[in-house]
N, C-alpha and C positions, 0 to 999 in steps of 0.2 A: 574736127577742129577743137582744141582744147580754150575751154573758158573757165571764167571764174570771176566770181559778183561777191558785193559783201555790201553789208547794211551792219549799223548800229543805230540803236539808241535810249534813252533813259526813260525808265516805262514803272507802273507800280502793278503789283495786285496779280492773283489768281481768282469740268469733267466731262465727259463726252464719250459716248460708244463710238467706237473705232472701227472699222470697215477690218476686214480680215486677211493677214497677208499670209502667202501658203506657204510654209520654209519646210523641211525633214523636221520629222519628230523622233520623239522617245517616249517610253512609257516609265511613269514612277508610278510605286504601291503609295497608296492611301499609309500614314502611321496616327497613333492614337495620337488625339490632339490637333492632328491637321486640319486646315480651312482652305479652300481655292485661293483666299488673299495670301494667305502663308506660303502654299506652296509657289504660287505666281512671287512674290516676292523672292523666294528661294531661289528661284531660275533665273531671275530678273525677267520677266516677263510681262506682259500689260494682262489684266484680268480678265480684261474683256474679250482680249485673245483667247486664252486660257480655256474660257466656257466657249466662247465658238468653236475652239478643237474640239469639246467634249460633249458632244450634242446627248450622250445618253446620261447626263445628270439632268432630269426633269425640274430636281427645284437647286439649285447650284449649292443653295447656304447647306445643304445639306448632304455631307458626304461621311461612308464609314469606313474602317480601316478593314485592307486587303481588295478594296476597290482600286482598280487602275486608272489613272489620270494620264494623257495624252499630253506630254509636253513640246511646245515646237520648241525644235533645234535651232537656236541663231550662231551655233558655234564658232562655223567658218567667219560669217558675216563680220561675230563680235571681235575674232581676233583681228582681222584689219585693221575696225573700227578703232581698239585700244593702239594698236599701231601705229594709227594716226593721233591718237591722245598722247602716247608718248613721246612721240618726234615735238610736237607740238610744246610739251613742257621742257625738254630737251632745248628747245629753242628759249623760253625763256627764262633758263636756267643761265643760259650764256649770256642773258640780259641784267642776271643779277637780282629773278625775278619769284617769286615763290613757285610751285607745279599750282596748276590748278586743279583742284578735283574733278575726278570721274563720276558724273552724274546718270546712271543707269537708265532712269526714268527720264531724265534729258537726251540721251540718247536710244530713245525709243523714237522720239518724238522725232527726232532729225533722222532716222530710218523713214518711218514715212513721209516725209518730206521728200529724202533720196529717191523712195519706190514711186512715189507722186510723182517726180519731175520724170521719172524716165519712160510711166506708162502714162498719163497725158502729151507728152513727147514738149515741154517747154522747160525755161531756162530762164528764173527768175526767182528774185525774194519775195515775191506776189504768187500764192497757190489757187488755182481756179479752185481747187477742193475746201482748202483750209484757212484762205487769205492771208493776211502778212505773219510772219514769224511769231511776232509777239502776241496777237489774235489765236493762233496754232498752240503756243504755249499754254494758255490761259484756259483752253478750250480741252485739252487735255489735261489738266490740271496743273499746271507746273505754277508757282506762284513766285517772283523776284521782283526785286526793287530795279535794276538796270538790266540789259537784256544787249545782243547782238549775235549778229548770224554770218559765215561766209558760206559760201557755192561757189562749185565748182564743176565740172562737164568734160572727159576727155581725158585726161591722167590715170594711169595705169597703175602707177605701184602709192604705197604711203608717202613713203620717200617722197616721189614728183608732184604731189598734189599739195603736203607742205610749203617745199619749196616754191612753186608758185604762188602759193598766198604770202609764204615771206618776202615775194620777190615784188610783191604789190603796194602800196605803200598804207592802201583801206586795212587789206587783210592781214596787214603785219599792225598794225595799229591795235586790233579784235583781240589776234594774238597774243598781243603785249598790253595789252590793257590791266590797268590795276584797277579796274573800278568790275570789275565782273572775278569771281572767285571759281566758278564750277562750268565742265563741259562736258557738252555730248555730241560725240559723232553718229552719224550716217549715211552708209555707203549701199549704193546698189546696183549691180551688174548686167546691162544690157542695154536695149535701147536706141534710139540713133546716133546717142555720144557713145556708147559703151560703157561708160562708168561715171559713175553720180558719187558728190560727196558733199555734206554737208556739216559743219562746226557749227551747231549752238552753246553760247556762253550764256550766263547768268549770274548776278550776286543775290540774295537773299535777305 
């Protein structure tokens, strides 16, 4: 059965070690200059991820060049992800609307939320792991002035999980919202719905 839930609302203010999700990796060389924040940034990757892959850096601040770093792969994952960013601003383009930006680090954050709803096996803007949206934000560092979230359960392609939330009157609201500027998606495949998606927005 295909669902889809949405929450908004106006919130202030913003870190937290993050539990570890297993995706394909890749290896980069260490270059002069580099730091695990730099290259995590580089990848768009969360930090904390980053040294969990990499269990043989014993003190992390401290890496030399031609060392190899363990990068996870979110390749596949990211390109939906942005697929879904697109159609999304796509839509409010027709609206007359600005795109909203792609927030990397926002869409980390609504991956795990995606990967939460599908291995706890629930369907909700309340996380037994990470509690409500805005709580999840904060707790991972994200800091904004306004805030809102949609979910969804069931929808197979970018395409149909879009159009469902336009087709809703909450999610097309989130959508179209001019009071939130930056988004992030996250999608995750399996499950008892088979595919999880989730939109967080954010203004700044």
């Amino acid at each position: 059965m295909k669902k889809s839930f949405w929450i908004s609302i106006l919130f202030f203010l913003s870190l937290f070690c993050i539990p570890s999700v297993s995706f394909a990796q890749q290896i980069y060389t260490v270059q002069s200059g580099d730091s695990l924040w730099k290259i995590a940034v580089r990848f768009q990757v969360g930090l904390s991820e980053l040294i969990s892959a990499n269990p043989q850096f014993k003190n992390p601040a401290m890496i030399y060049p031609g060392q190899k770093v363990t990068i996870p792969n979110l390749g596949a994952t990211k390109s939906i992800e942005n697929q879904v960013i697109q159609l999304t601003n796509q839509q409010r383009a027709k609206h007359g609307l600005k795109p909203f930006t792609p927030d990397w680090e926002l869409s980390r954050v609504a991956r795990y939320k995606a990967t939460d709803m599908r291995d706890k096996h629930y369907f909700s803007h309340t996380s037994p792991t990470y509690g409500s949206p805005f709580s999840m934000m904060k707790n991972f560092g994200i800091s904004y002035r306004s805030a809102a979230e949609n979910i969804a359960a069931g929808q197979t392609t970018p395409q149909e999980v879009v159009n469902a939330w336009m087709n809703s009157p909450g999610h097309r609201a989130n959508i179209l919202s001019k009071s939130t500027t930056r988004i992030g998606v996250g999608y995750a495949k399996g499950g008892t719905q088979r595919y999880y998606w989730v939109q967080m927005f954010i203004s700044k």
